[in-house]
C-alpha positions as CSV (number, residue, x, y, z in Angstrom):
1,X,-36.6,2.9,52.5
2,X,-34.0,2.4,55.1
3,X,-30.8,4.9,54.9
4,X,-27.9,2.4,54.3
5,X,-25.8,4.6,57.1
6,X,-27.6,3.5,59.6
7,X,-28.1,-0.6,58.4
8,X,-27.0,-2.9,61.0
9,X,-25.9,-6.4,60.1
10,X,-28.0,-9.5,58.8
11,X,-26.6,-12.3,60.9
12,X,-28.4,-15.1,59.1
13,X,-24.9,-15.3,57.1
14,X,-21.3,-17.1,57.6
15,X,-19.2,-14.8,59.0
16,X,-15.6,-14.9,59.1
17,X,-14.3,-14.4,63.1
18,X,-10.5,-15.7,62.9
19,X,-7.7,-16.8,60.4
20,X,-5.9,-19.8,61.3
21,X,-2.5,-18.7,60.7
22,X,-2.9,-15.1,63.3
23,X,-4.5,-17.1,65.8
24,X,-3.8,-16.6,69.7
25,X,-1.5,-19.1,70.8
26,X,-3.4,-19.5,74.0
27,X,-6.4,-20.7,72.0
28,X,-8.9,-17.8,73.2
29,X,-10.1,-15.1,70.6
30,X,-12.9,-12.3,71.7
31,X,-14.8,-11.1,68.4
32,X,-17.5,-9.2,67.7
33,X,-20.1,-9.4,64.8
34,X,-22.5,-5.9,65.4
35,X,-23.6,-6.3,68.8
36,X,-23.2,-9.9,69.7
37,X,-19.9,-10.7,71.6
38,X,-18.2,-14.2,70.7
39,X,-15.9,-16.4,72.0
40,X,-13.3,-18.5,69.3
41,X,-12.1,-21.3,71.0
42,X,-9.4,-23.7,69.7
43,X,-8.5,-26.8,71.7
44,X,-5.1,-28.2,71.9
45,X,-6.1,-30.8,68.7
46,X,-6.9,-27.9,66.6
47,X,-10.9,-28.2,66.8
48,X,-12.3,-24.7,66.8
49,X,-15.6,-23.7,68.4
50,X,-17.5,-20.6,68.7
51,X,-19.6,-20.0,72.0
52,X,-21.4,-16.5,73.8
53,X,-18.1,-15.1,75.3
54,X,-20.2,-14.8,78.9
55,X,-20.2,-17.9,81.3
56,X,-23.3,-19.2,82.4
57,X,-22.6,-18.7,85.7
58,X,-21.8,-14.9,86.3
59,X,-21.4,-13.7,82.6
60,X,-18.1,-13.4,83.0
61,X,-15.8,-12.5,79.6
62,X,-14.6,-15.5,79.0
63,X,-12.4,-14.0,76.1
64,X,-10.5,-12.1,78.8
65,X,-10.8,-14.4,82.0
66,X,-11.0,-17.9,80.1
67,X,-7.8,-20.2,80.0
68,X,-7.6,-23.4,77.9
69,X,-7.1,-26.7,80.7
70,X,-6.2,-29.7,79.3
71,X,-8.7,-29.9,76.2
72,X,-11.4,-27.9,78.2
73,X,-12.4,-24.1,78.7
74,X,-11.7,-22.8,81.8
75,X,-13.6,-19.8,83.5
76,X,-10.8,-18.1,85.6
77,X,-13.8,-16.8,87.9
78,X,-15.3,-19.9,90.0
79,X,-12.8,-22.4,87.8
80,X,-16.1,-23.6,85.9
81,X,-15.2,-26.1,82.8
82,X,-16.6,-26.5,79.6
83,X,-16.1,-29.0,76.8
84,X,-15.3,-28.0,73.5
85,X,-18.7,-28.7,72.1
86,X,-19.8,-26.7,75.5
87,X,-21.3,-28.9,77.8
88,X,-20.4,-28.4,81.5
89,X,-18.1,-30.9,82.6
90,X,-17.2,-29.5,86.2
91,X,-18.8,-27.0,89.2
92,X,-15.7,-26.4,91.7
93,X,-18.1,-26.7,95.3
94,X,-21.3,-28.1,93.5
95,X,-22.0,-31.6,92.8
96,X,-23.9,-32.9,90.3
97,X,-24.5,-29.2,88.9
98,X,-22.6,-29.5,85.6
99,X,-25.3,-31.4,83.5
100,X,-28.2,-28.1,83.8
101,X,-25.8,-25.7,81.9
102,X,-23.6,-25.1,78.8
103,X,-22.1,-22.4,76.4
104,X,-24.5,-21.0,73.7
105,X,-22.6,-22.5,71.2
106,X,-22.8,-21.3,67.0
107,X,-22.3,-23.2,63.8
108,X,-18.6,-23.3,62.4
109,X,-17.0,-24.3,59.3
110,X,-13.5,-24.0,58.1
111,X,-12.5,-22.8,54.8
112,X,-9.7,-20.9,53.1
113,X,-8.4,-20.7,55.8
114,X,-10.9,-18.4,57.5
115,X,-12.9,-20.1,60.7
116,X,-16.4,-18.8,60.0
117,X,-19.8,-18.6,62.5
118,X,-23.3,-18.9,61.9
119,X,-24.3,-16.4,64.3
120,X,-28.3,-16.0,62.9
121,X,-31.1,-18.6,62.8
122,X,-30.2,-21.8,63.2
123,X,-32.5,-23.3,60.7
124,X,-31.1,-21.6,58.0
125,X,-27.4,-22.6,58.5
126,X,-27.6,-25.1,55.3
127,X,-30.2,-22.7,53.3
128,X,-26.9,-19.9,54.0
129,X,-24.3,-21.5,51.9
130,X,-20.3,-20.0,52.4
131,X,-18.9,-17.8,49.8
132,X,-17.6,-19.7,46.7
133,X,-13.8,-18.2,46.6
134,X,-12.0,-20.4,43.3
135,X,-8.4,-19.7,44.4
136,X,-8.8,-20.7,47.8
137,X,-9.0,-24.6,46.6
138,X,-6.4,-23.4,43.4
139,X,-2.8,-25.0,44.1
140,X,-1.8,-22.3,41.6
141,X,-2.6,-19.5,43.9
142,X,-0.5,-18.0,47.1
143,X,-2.9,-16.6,49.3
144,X,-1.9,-13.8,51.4
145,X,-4.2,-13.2,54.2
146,X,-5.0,-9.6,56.1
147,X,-6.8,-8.2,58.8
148,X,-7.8,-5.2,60.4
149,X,-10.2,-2.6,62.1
150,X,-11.6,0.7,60.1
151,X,-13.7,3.0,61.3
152,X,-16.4,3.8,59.7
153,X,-19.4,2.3,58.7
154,X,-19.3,-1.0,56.7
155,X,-21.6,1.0,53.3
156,X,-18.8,3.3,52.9
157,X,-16.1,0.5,52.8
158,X,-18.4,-0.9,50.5
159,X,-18.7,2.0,48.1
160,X,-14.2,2.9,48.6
161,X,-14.3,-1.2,47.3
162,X,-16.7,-0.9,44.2
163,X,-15.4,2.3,42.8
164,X,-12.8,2.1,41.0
165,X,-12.4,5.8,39.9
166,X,-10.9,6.8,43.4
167,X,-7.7,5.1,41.8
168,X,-6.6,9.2,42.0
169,X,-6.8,8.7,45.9
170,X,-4.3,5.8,45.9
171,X,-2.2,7.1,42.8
172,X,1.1,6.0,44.3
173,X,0.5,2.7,45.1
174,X,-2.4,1.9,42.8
175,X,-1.4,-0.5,39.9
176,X,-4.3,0.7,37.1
177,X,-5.3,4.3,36.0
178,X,-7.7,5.3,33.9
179,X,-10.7,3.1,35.1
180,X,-13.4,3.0,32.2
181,X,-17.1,1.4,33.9
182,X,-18.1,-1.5,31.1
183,X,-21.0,-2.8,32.6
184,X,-23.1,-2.3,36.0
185,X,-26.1,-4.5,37.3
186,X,-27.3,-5.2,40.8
187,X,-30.6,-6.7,42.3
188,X,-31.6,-6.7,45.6
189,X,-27.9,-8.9,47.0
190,X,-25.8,-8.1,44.4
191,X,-23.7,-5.5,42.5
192,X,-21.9,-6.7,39.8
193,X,-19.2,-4.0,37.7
194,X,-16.7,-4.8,35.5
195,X,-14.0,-2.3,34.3
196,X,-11.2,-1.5,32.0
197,X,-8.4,-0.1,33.6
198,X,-4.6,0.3,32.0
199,X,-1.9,-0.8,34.1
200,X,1.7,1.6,33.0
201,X,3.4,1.3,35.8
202,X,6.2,-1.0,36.8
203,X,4.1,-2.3,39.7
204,X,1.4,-3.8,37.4
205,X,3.7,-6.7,36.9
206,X,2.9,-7.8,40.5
207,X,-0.7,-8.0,40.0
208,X,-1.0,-8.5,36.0
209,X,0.1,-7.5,32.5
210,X,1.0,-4.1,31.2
211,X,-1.6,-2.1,29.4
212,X,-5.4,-2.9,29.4
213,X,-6.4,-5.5,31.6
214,X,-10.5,-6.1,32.8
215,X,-11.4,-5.8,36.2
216,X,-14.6,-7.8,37.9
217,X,-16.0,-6.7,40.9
218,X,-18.8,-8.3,42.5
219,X,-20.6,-7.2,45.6
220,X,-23.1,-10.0,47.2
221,X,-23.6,-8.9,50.6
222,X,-21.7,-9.7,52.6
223,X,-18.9,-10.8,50.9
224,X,-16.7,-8.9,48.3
225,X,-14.4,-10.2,45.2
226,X,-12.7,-8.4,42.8
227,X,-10.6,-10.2,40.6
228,X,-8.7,-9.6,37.0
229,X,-10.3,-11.2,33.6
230,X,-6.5,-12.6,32.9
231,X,-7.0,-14.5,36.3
232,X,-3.4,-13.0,37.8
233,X,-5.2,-12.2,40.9
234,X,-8.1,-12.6,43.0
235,X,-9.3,-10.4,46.1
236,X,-12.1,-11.3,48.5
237,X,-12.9,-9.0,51.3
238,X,-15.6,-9.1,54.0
239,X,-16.3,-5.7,56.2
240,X,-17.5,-7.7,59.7
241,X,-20.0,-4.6,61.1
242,X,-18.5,-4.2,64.7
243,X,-20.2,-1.3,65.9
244,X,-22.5,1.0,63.7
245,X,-19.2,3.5,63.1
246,X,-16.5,0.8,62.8
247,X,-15.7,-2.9,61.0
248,X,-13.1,-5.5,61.1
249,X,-11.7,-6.0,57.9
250,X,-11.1,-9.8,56.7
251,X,-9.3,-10.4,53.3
252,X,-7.3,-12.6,50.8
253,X,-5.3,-11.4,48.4
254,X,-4.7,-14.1,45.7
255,X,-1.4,-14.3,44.0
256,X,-1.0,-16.8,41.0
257,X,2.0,-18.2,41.0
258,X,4.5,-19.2,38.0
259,X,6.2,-21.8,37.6
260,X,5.4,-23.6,40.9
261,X,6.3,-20.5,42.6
262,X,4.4,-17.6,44.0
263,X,5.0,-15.1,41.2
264,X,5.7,-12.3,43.5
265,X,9.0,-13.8,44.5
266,X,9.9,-14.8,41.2
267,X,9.7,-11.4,40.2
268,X,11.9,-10.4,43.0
269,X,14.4,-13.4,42.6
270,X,14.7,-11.9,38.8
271,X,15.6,-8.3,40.0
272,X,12.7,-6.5,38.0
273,X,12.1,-3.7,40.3
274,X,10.7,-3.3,43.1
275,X,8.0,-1.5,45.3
276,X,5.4,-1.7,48.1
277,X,2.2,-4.4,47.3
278,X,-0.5,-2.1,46.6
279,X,-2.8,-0.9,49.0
280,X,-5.4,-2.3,47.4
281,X,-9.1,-0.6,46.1
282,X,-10.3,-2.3,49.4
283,X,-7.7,-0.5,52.0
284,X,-9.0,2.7,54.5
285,X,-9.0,5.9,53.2
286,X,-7.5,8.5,55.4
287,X,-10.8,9.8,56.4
288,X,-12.1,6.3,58.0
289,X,-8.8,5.7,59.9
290,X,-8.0,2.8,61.1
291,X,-5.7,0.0,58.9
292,X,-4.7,-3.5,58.3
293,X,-1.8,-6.0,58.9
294,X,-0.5,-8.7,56.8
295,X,-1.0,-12.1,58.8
């Protein structure tokens, strides 16, 4: 059996590589997914397309020397052009060169906000369906996106996300104590736990109702949910494997809202209280460094 430390990542997945809303304004974005290197590029009509961040030409990083021209990619090298389905359109000093190359280009798709690649085998792109995430199509829900490196190894993120009884780690900012395990299964995808926590403080009214509340937490690699059986919020998380000791956090946290309002601000508008959002069960533990930004 292979030691889950040392796992590499299964690219024959959607993965998440950009949010919309923190987006480059230049319209270039180098990620990485383990050890492939990619390229994001938006063009000026808001079309996104994910390509090898090397030209064809010199392998040039066209995350770092690439410019957006008109509603083409632009190597900043030899001034090579590429359209944004990556065909060659120009060769600066060689006619008639342009039609023998293009990008490698991958799969994308659009949804909840999240630009996500197909990085693996092509022929399973429709087998591989995207995560189902119910508030991202739920007009009743504020979505608040984040973003972020850690570094560590995407198995202990994993674990930190799952296990709720590390509450005592995050005790100021944690909403629940008290975490009681109700039920645990898992096959060879998926971990499935759900909880009973009690929610006493104050802060609980961001996230739910006082008292006892049920917690779900679901695990089906890659992708992460945790969300609370009186449907106040929702929190899906995928750890992006960057480098076998570090991963790029992506995450929405799901607010409902009241009243046609996120709840959040209602709260606030009311003057009950106030206090930091919680970290979250998903956030970096002192000992994996790293953090995350609100987008």
């Amino acid at each position: 059996m292979q030691d889950v430390r040392r796992c590499g990542v299964n690219l024959d997945y959607w993965w998440p590589v950009a949010h919309e809303r923190s987006f480059p304004a230049r319209g270039l974005l180098g990620v990485r997914i383990g050890a492939l290197e990619l390229l994001v590029f938006r063009s000026p009509t808001g079309h996104y397309s994910v390509f090898e961040d090397a030209c064809p030409h010199k392998r040039v990083r066209l995350s770092r020397f690439g410019e957006v021209v008109g509603s083409e990619l632009m190597c900043g090298y030899h001034g090579w052009r590429f359209t944004a389905q990556g065909k060659c359109s120009l060769t600066p000093g060689f006619n008639g060169l342009a039609a023998k190359f293009c990008l490698k280009s991958y799969p994308v798709r659009q949804y909840g906000g999240w630009i996500w690649a197909f990085p693996g085998d092509p022929a399973r792109t429709e087998e591989r369906a995207l995560p189902v995430i119910p508030p991202a199509t739920d007009p009743r829900y504020h979505p608040i996106p984040m973003e972020g490196p850690v570094h560590c190894h995407f198995s202990y993120m994993t674990e930190n996300a799952t296990d709720l009884f590390h509450a005592q780690l995050h005790r100021s900012q944690q909403p629940w104590v008290n975490p009681v395990l109700l039920h645990l299964e898992s096959d060879e995808r998926t971990v499935r736990a759900l909880y009973e926590v009690e929610a006493p403080r104050l802060l609980a009214a961001l996230i739910g109702q006082r008292g006892k509340n049920r917690i779900q937490v679901t695990y089906e690699y890659p992708y992460f949910h945790l969300a609370s059986e009186d449907g106040a919020f929702y929190l899906f998380v995928v750890y992006v494997p960057t480098s076998s000791t570090s991963i790029w956090v992506h995450s929405t946290f799901y607010f409902r809202h009241v009243f046609g309002i996120p709840w959040i601000l209602a709260i606030a508008a009311s003057g009950v209280g106030s206090g930091h959002l919680p970290s979250g069960v998903w956030a970096g533990s002192p000992r994996c460094g790293g953090g995350t930004k609100s987008l």
